[in-house]
Structures are given as C-alpha cells and as structure tokens.
N, C-alpha and C positions, 0 to 999 in steps of 0.2 A: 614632155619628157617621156609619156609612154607611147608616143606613137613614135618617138627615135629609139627605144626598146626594141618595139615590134621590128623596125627597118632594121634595126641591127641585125637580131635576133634572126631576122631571116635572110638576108644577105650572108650570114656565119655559116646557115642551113645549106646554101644552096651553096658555096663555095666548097664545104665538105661534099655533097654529094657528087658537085664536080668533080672533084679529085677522085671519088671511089668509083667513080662510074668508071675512069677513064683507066683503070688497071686490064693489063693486058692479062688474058689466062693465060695457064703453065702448059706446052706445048704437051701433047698427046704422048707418052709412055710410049716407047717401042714393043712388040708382042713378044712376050716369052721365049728361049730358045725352042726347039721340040724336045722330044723325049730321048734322053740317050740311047742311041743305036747299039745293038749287044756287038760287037767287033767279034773277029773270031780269036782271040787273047781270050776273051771273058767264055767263050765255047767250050777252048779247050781245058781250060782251067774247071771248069763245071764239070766233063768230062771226067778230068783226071780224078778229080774228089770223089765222083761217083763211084769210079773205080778203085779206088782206096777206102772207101767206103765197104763196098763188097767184099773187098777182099781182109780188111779189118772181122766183119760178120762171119766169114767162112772160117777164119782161125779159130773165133771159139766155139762154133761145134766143131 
C-alpha cells in the first residue's frame, strides 16, 4: 500500500512538472515609441506665448 503511494505520488509529480515545463513564454514587448518630436505647430505656438507674455509685462510698467 505504501509503495503504490510513492508510485502515485510520484507519477502525479512528474506529470505536473510536465505540463509546466512545457509552457511557452510571452513573446518579447515591442520597444517603446521615441520621444515626441517638437513639430513646428508646437514652435510657433511657444513663440507666440512668449510674445504675449512680453508684451502682457511691458503693459504694466
């Protein structure tokens, strides 16, 4: 009786290991986009703030 324990017991062992050995990994993550390039929209707009800016300053002195 206890040595068809052990047989089980390890026949049970070794069919789970099977199973987990044989999972595939999760393919490799593509890399990140890059950094967003400033376009020249995002220039002129910087630009114009600036100069709304200034010229907001020069009003109150």
């Amino acid at each position: 009786m206890k040595k068809r324990n052990y047989i089980l017991l390890f026949l049970v062992v070794t069919v789970v290991f099977m199973g987990h050995s044989q999972i595939v990994p999760p393919p490799v993550p593509p890399p990140p986009p890059p950094g967003i390039p400033i376009d020249s929209g995002s220039i002129f707009l910087l630009i114009a703030g600036l100069f709304y800016g200034v010229k907001k300053i020069k009003r109150k002195f």
